[in-house]
C-alpha positions as a Markdown table, in Angstrom:
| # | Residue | x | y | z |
|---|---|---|---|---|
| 1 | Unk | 0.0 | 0.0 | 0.0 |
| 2 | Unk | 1.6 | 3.8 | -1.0 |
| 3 | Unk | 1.7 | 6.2 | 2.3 |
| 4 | Unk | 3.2 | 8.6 | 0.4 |
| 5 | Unk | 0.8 | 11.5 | -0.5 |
| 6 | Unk | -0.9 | 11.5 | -3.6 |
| 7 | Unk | -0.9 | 15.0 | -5.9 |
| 8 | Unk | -1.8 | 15.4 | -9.2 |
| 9 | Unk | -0.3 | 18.3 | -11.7 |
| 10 | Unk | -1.7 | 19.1 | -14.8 |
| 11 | Unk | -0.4 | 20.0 | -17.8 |
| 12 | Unk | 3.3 | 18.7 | -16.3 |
| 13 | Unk | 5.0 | 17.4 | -19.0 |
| 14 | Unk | 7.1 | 20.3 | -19.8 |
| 15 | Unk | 7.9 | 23.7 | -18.3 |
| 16 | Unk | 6.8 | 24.7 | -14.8 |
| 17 | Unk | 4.6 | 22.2 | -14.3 |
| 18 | Unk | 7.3 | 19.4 | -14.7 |
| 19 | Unk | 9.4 | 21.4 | -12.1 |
| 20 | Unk | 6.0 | 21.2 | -10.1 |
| 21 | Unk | 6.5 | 17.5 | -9.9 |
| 22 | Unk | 9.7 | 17.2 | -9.9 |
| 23 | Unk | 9.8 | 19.2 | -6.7 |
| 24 | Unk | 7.1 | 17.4 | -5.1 |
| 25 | Unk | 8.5 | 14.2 | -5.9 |
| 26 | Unk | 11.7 | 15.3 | -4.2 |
| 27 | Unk | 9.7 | 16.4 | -0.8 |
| 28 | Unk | 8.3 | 12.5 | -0.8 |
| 29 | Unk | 5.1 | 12.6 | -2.9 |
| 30 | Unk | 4.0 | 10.1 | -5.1 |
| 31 | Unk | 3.1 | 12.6 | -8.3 |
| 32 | Unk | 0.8 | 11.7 | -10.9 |
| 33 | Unk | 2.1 | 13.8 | -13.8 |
| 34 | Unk | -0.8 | 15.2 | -16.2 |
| 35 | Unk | -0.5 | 15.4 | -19.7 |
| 36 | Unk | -2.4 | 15.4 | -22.5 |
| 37 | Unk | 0.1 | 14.1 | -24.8 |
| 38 | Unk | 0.8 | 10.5 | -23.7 |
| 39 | Unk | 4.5 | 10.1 | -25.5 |
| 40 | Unk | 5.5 | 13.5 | -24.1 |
| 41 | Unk | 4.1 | 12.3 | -20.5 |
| 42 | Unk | 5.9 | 9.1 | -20.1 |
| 43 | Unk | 9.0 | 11.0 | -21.4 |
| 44 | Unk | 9.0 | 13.3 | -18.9 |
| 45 | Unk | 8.2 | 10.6 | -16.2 |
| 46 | Unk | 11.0 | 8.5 | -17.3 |
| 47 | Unk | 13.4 | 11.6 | -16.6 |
| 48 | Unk | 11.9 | 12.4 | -13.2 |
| 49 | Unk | 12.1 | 8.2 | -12.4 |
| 50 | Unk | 16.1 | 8.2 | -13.6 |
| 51 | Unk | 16.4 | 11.0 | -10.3 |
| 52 | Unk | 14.8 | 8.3 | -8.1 |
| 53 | Unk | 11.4 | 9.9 | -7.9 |
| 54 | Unk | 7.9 | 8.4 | -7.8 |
| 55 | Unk | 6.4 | 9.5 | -10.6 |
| 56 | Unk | 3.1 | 8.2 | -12.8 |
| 57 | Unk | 2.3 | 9.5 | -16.0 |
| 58 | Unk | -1.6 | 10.1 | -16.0 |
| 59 | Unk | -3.0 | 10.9 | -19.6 |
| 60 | Unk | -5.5 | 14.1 | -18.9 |
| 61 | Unk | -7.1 | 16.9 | -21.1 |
| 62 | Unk | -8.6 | 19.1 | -19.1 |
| 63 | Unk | -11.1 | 20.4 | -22.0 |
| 64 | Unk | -12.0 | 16.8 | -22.6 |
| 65 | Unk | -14.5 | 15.5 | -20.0 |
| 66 | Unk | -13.7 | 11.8 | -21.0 |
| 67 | Unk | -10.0 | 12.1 | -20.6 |
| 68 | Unk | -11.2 | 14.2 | -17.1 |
| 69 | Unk | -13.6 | 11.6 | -15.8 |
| 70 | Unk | -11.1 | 8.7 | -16.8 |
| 71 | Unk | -8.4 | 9.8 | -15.0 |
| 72 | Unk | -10.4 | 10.2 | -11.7 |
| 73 | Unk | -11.7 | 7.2 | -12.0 |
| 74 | Unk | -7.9 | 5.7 | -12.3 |
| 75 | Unk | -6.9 | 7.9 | -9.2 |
| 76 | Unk | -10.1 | 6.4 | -7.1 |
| 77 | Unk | -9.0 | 2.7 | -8.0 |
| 78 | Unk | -5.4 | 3.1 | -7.8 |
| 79 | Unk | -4.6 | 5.6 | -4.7 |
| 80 | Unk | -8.5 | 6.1 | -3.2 |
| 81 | Unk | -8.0 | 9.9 | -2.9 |
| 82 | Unk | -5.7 | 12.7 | -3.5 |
| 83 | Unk | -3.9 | 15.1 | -1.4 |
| 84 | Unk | -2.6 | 17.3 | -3.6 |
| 85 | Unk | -4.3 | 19.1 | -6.7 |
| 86 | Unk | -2.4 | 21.3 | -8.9 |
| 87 | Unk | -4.1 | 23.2 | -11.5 |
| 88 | Unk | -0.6 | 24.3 | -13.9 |
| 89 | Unk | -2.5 | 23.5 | -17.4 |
| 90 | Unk | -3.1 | 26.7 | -19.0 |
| 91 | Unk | -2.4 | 28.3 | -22.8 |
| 92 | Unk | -1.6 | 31.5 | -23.9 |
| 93 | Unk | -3.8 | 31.3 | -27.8 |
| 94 | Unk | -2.6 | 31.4 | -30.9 |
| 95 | Unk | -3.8 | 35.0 | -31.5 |
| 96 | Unk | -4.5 | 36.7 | -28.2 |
| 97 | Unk | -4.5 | 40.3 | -28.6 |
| 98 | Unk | -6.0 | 43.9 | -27.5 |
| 99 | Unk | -9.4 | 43.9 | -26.7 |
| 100 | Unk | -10.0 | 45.7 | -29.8 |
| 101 | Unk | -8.3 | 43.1 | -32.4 |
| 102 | Unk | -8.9 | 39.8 | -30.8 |
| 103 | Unk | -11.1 | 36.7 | -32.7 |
| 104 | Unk | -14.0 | 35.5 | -30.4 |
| 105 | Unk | -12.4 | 32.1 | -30.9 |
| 106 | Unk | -9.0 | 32.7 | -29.6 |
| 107 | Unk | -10.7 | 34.1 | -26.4 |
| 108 | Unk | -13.0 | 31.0 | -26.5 |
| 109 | Unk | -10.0 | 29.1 | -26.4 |
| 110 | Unk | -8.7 | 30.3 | -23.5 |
| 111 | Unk | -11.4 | 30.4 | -21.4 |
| 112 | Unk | -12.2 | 27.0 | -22.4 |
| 113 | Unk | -8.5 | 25.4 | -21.2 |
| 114 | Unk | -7.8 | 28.4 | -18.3 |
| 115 | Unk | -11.3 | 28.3 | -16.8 |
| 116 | Unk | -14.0 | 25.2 | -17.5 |
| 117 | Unk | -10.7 | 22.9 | -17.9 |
| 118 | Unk | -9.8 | 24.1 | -14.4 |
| 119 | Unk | -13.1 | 23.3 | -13.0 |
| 120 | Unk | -14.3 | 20.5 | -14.2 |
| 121 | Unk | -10.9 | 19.0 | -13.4 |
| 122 | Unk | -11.6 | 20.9 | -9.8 |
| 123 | Unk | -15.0 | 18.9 | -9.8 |
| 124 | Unk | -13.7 | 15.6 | -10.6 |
| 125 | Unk | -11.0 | 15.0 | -8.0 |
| 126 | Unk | -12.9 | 17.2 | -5.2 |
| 127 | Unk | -14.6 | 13.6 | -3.9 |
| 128 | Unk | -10.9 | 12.4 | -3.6 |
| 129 | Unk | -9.3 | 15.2 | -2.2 |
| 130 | Unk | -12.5 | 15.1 | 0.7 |
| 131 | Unk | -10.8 | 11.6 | 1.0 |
| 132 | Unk | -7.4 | 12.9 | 2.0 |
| 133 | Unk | -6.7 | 14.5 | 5.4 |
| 134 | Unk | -5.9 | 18.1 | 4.9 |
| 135 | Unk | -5.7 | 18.4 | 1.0 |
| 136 | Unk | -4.8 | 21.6 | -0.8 |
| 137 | Unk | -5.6 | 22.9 | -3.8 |
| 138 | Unk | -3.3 | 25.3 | -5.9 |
| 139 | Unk | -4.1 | 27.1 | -9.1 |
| 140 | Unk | -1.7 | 28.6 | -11.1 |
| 141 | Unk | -2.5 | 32.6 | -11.9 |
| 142 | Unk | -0.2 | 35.0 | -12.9 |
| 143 | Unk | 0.6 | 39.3 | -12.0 |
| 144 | Unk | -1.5 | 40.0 | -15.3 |
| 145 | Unk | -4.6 | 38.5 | -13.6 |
| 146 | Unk | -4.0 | 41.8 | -11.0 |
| 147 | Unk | -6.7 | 44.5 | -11.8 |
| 148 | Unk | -4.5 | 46.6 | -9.3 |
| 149 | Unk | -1.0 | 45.9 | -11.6 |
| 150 | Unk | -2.6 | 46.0 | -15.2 |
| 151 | Unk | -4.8 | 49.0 | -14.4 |
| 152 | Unk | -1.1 | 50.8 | -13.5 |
| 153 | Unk | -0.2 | 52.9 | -16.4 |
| 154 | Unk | 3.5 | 52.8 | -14.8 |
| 155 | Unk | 3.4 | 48.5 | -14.3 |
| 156 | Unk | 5.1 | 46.7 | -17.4 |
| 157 | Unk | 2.2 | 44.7 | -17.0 |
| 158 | Unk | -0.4 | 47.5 | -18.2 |
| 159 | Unk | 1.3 | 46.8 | -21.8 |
| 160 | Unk | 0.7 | 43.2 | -22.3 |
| 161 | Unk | -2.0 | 42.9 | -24.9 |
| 162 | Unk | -3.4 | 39.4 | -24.2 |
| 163 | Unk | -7.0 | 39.8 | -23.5 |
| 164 | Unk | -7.8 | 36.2 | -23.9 |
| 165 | Unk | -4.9 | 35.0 | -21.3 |
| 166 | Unk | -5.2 | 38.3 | -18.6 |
| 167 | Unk | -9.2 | 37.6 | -18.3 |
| 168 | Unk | -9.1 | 34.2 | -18.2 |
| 169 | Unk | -6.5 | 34.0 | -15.7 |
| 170 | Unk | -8.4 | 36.9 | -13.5 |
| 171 | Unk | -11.3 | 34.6 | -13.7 |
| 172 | Unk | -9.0 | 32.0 | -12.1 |
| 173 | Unk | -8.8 | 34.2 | -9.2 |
| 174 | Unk | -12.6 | 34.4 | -9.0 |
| 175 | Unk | -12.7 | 30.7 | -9.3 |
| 176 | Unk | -10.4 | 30.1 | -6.1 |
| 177 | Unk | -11.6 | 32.5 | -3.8 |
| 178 | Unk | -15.2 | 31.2 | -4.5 |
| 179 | Unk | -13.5 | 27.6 | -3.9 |
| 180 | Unk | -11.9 | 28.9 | -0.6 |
| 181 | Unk | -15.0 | 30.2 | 0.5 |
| 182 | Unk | -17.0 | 26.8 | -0.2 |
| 183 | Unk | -14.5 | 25.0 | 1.3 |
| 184 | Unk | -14.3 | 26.9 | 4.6 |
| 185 | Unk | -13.4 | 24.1 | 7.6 |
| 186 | Unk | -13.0 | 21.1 | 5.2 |
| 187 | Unk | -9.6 | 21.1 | 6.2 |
| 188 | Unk | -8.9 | 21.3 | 2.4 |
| 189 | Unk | -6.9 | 24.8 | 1.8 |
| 190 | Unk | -7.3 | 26.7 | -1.7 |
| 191 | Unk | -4.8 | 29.0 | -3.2 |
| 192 | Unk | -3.6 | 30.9 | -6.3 |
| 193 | Unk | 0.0 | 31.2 | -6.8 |
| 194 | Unk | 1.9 | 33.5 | -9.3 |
| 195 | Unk | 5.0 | 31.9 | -10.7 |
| 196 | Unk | 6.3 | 34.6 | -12.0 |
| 197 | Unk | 7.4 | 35.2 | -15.4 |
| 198 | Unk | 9.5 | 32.4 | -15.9 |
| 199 | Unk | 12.2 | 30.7 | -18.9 |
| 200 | Unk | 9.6 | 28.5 | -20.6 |
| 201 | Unk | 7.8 | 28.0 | -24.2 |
| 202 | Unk | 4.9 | 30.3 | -22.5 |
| 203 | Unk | 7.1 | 33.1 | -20.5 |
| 204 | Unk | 9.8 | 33.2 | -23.0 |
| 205 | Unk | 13.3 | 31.9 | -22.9 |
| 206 | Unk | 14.7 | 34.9 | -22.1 |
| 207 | Unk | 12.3 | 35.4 | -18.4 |
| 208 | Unk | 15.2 | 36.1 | -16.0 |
| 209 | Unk | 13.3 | 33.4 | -13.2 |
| 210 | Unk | 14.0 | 29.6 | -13.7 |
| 211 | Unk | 11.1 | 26.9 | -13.6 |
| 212 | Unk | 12.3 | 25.9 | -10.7 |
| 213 | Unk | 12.2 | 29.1 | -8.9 |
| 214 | Unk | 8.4 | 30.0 | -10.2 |
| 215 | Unk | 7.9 | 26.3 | -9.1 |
| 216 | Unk | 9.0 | 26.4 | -5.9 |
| 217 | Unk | 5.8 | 28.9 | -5.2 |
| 218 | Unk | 3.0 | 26.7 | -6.0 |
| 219 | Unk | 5.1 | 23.5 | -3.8 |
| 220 | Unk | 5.4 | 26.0 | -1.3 |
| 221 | Unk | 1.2 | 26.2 | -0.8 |
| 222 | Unk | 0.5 | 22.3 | -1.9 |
| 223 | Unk | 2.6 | 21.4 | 1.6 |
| 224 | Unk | 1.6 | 24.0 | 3.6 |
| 225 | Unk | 0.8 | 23.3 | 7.6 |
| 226 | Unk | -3.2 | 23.4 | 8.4 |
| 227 | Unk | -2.3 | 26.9 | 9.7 |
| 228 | Unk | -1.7 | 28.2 | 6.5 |
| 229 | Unk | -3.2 | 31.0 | 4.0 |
| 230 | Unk | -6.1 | 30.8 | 2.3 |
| 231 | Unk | -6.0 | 33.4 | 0.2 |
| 232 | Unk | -3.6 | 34.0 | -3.0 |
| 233 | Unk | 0.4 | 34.7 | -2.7 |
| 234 | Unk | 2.2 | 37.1 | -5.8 |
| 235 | Unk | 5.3 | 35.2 | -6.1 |
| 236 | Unk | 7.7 | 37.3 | -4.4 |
| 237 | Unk | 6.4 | 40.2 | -2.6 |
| 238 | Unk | 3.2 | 38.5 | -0.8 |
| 239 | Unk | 0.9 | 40.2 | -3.0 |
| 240 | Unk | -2.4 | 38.9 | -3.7 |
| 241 | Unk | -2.7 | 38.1 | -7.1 |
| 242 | Unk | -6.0 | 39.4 | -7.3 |
């Protein structure tokens, strides 16, 4: 039988979200890495394994309710619950734009992935993570979510024209603290965490802050004490991200 705890992290084949599980494999979890792609999943399982980590590729598409349902159903018979849920899965759309300029689809397509994929995902482990004693929950938002730093002429982040990406994060935000609310004395803690802008295909290769460093924010919430926040943390300053 596995005593290790159980988390899950989507999208985790690549990027921050591999350094997500990486990470919590190191601090003794048994991860379930998400991916949508199955090839690049066990690829990036098989690297995390090589470093002596338990690791478990888990095939999941958070827009596809099948993939969604089947992979709860594989948690349920394999583990019985889950202790750890990390919502990294997110896209920035081919197209995002000004509010002016952007195609309906392209913000369509990133509330569909950044938002519904987050809660129905949300939805389908919840029974399991009601299973776990003192579960936590941790979405992945991001400083362009923050009304307060967008709507800051003199913040960089007033000048990134990605309408599709910035609401459908803030929504995010909206999303946990309605989550944190509902699950008020459950024991199970919800959070948002901003990585940061970080050297990856989304951030750009050039992002002065390592995976491992934007990482290190979300781990930081998934094994926090029963004492901890339940609000959002900005990476680096304590700001709330929303």
């Amino acid at each position: 039988m596995n005593t290790n705890k159980i988390a899950l992290v989507t999208g985790a084949n690549k990027g921050i979200g591999k350094e997500i599980a990486r990470q919590l494999g190191q601090a003794g979890f048994t991860v379930l890495l998400g991916s949508r792609d199955v090839e690049r999943g066990e690829l990036a399982v098989k690297e995390l394994v090589a470093e002596g980590l338990d690791v478990v590729a888990v095939q999941l598409e958070v827009t596809n309710e099948v993939s969604v349902r089947a992979a709860a159903e594989r948690v349920e018979a394999s583990y019985g619950r889950l202790d750890v849920l990390i919502n990294n899965a997110a896209i920035i759309p081919a197209g995002d734009d000004a509010v002016s300029r952007i195609d309906a689809g392209a913000l369509r397509e990133a509330f569909e992935t950044n938002v519904l994929g987050l809660v129905g995902v949300t939805q389908a482990f919840l029974p399991l993570l009601h299973k776990a004693n003192a579960a936590r929950i941790v979405n992945l938002s991001t400083s362009l979510a923050s009304f307060e730093q967008v709507g800051d002429p003199a913040s960089r982040m007033s000048t990134v024209l990605t309408l599709g990406y910035n609401s459908s994060k803030a929504a995010v935000n909206m999303v946990t603290v309605m989550l944190a609310n509902e699950l008020r004395g459950t024991g199970i803690l919800v959070n948002a965490a901003d990585p940061g802008n970080c050297a990856t295909d989304m951030g750009g290769w050039s992002a002065a802050r390592t995976p491992a460093q934007g990482a290190a924010v979300a781990v930081g919430l998934a094994t926090l004490g029963a004492d901890g926040p339940t609000g959002g943390v900005y990476a680096e300053e304590g700001r709330l991200a929303w």
